[in-house]
N, C-alpha and C positions, 0 to 999 in steps of 0.2 A: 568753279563753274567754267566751262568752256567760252574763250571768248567770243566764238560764232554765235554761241545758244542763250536766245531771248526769250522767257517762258511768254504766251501769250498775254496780251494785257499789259507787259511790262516795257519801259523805253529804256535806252542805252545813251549814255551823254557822257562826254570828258569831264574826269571829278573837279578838271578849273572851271569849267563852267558849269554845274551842277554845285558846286560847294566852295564859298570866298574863304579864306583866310585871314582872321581880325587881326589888325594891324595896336599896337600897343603907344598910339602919339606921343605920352610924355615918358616914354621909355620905360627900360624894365626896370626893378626894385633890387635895387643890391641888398645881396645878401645882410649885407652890414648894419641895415636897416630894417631887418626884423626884428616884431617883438613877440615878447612872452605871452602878454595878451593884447586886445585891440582888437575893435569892431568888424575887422575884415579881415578870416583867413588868408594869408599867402598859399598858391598854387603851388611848387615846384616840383622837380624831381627829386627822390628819395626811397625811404622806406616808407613813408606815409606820405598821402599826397598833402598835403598840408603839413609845411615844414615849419610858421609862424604866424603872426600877426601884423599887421598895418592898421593907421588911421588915415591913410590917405586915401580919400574917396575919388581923387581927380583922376587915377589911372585904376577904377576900377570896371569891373564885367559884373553885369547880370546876367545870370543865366536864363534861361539853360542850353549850354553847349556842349559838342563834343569836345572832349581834348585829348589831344596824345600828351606825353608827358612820355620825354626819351631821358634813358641811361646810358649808359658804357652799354652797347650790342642789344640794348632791351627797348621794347616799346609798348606801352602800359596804355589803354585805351579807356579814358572814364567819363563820366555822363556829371556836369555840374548843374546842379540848378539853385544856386545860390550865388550871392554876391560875391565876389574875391578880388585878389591883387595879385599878377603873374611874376613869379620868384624873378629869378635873374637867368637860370638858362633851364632850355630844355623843355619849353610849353609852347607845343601851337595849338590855337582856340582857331575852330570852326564852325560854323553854321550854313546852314541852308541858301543858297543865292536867292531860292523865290522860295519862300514856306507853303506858300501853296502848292508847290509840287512835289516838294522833297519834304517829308515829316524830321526834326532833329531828331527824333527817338531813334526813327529806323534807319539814321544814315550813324547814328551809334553802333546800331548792331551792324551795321554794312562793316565799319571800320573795322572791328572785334572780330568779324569772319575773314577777311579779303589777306587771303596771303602773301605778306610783304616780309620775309624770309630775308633781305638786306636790307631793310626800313631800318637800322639800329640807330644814327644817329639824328638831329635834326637838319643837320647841313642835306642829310638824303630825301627830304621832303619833297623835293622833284622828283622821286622816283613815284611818289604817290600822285602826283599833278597830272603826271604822264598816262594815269591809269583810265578806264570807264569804268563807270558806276552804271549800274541798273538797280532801277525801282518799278515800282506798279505805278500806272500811270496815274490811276482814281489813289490823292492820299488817305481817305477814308481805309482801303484795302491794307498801305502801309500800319496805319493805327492799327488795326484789324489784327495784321500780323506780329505786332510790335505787344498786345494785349495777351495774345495767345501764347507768344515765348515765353512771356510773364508767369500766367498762369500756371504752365507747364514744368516750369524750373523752381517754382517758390518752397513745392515740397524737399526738393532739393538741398536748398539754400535755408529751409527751416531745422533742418537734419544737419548740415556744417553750424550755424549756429550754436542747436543743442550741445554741440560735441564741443564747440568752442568754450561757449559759459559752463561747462564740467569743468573745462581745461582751469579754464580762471578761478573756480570754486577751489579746486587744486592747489591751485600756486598760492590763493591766498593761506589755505592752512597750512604749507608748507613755509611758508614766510613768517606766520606766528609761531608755530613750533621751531622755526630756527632763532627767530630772538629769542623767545625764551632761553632754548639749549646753549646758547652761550653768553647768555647772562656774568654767568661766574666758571665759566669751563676756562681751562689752560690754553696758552696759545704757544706753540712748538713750530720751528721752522718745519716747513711741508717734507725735507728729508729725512724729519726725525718719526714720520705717521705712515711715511709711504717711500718707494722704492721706482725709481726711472727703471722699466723695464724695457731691454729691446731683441724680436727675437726676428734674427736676421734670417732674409731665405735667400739659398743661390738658386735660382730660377734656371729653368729647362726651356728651351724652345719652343717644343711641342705640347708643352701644359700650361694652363689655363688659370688667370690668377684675376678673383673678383675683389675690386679697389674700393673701400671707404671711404667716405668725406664726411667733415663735419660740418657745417650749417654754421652763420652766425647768428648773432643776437640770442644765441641759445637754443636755438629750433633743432637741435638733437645731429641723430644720424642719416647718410642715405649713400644708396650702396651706387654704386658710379657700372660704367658699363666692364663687362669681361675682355680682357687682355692678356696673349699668349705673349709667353715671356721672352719670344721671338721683338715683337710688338714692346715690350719693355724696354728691350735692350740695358743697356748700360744700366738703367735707374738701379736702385737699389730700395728696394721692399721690405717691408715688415708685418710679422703676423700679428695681427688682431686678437684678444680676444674677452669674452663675454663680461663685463665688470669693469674692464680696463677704464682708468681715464682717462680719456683724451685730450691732447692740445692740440690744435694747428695753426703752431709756430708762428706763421705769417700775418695770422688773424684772429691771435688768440685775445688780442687787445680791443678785436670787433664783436668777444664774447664766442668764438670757435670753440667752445670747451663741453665737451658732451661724454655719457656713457655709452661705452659701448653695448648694444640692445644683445640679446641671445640671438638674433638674425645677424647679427654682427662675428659672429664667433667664427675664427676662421679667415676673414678677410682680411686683405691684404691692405697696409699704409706706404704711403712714400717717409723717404725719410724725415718729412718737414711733419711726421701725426708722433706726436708724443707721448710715451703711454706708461701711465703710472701705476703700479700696483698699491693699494691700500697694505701696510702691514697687520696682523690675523691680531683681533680684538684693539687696534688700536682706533681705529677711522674704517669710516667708508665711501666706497666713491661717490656714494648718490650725496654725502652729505658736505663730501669735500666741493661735488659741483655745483653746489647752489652756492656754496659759499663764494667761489672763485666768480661765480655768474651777480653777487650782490655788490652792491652799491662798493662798499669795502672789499670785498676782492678783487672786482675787475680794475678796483683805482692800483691796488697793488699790482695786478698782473701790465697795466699798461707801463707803471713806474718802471719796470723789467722787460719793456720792448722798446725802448728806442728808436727815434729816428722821425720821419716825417707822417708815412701814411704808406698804407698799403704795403709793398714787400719791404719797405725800407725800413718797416716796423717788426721785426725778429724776435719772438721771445728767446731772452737767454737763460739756457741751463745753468748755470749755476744760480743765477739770480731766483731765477724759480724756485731750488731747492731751497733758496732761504727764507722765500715769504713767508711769514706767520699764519698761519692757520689755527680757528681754534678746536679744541679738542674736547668736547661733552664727554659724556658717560657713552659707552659703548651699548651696551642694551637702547638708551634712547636714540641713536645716529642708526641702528638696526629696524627701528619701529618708526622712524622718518624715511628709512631705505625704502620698506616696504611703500609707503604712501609715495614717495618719489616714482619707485618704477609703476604704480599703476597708473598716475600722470604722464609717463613716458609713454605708456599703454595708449591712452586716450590721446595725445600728441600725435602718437604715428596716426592712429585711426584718424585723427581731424586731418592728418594730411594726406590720406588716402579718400576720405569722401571730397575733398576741395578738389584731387585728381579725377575725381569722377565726375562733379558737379563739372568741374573746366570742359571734360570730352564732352559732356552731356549736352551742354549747351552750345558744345561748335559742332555739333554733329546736327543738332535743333536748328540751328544758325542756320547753317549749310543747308538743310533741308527747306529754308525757306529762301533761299535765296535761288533753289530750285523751282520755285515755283511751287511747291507739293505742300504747304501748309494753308 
């Protein structure tokens, strides 16, 4: 929104004085002091907002607040309405200065829309202090509008859902067919089922090379933006292709280990994407990657990277050739293949409606912070 343009009806006030920032008196909860379970989720930063448990009720929040929860470059805006205990970094809690003018709900959506494009870490929180906020004057209109987003996006968000609990229907019957399948199957270092493939390109200038990444925690593949080999330079490139299994190197110990999809076919890796050829009737990759992604494989694959965290954590090739992998009946690792990629299917799909649902609801957002809902 234009910072001149105030839709009728609505006021304009500095977010320090329209919005306090809750102070945490007996300090934050080191990490050290989480637990597994206990009556009060911890808040923090992560892959889930809630990273553990407390029993200490003296430094806790009732909600309902908004709260950012910052990353490394990332800033994740969520709505609590539940009791908790704030981790140790990376949480600021917010609320309304005067609730009767400012609704919590719609100064959540405010935050979710308002583009802070260098908000990434929390020391930047002054650049949010600095900003105005506009609301409708009457909070009845913010409920109003805060009802309506609801309504509007639930179809939405019923539809990611549905796509999601397929997803899980998925993994759990791929999880029972792989205990079973190696039950009593062989286990062969991973050099003796499959083949490190690497198929080098010397890159042109003028042509056009579209980049691969893997995802961790297991969330597959996604294709990165187009780059002329101009734009390369030096790097050194590898072609992709359909089947292949992938490592990345760097983070394969964060579960970076995916197939390559048929949209995948063709694209291009840096030298840190690893890619293995299944040997013909020995193994396959769908079955090598669940394995490498379970409980027992990822323990092996981290045993094989080294070091502290993040890049300092390397998988090594040879190390990798040696892990033990186990080796079922080949007809059955083909009839798990099958059910793997149509869970890859529904994966990508669940992350293509979650791309939709996200525009759908900043564009909805947007629209009422114009005034026009």
């Amino acid at each position: 929104m234009s910072a001149t343009l105030v839709p009728e009806g609505w006021v304009k006030e500095t977010f320090c004085k329209a919005v306090t920032r809750l102070k945490n008196n007996t300090g934050k909860l080191k990490a050290s002091k989480y637990l597994q379970d206990g009556q009060l989720p911890v808040v923090d930063q992560g892959q889930s907002l809630i990273v553990g448990y407390s029993n200490d009720k003296s430094s806790s929040f009732k909600g309902p607040y908004p709260v950012i929860v910052f990353g490394d470059h990332t800033r994740n805006v969520k709505f609590i309405d539940f009791e908790f205990v704030v981790g140790a970094d990376g949480v600021v809690l917010l609320r309304p200065t005067d609730e009767t003018k400012l609704d919590s709900s719609f100064l959540f959506y405010w935050l979710k829309y308002v583009p802070l494009h260098n908000l990434g870490y929390s020391r930047h929180y002054k650049l949010l202090k600095e900003k105005s906020i506009i609301f409708p004057e009457d909070v009845t209109v913010q409920r109003r509008i805060v009802e309506l987003i609801g309504k509007l996006t639930i179809r939405a968000d019923d539809a990611l859902r549905v796509s999601a609990e397929r997803e899980i229907e998925l993994d759990t019957l791929l999880q029972s067919l792989y205990s079973r399948m190696i039950e009593e199957s062989d286990w062969k270092p991973l050099g003796k089922v499959a083949s490190l493939v690497r198929r080098a390109i010397s890159t042109k200038s003028n042509e056009s090379y579209e980049e691969m990444g893997v995802r961790s925690f297991g969330k597959g593949t996604f294709v990165k933006p187009v780059l002329t080999g101009k734009q390369l330079g030096n790097k050194r490139i590898y072609r992709i292709h359909e089947g292949d299994l992938v490592f990345n190197n760097v983070f394969a110990w964060e579960r970076a280990i995916a197939v390559a999809k048929a949209e995948d076919h063709g694209r291009v890796g840096s030298h840190r994407f690893i890619t293995y050829v299944p040997h013909e009737k020995k193994a396959t990759s769908e079955f090598l990657c669940h394995h490498f992604l379970s409980k027992h494989g990822i323990e092996d694959i981290r045993a094989a990277s080294p070091g502290s965290a993040g890049r300092n954590r390397t998988l090594g090739l040879k190390k990798l050739e040696k892990i033990k992998v186990p080796v079922p009946d080949y007809d059955e690792q083909k009839r798990f293949a099958e059910i793997a990629r149509r869970r890859q299917l529904i994966q990508y799909k669940t992350t293509e409606i979650a791309e939709e649902v996200k525009a759908f609801s900043a564009a909805l957002i947007a629209k009422a912070f114009r005034g026009e809902l």
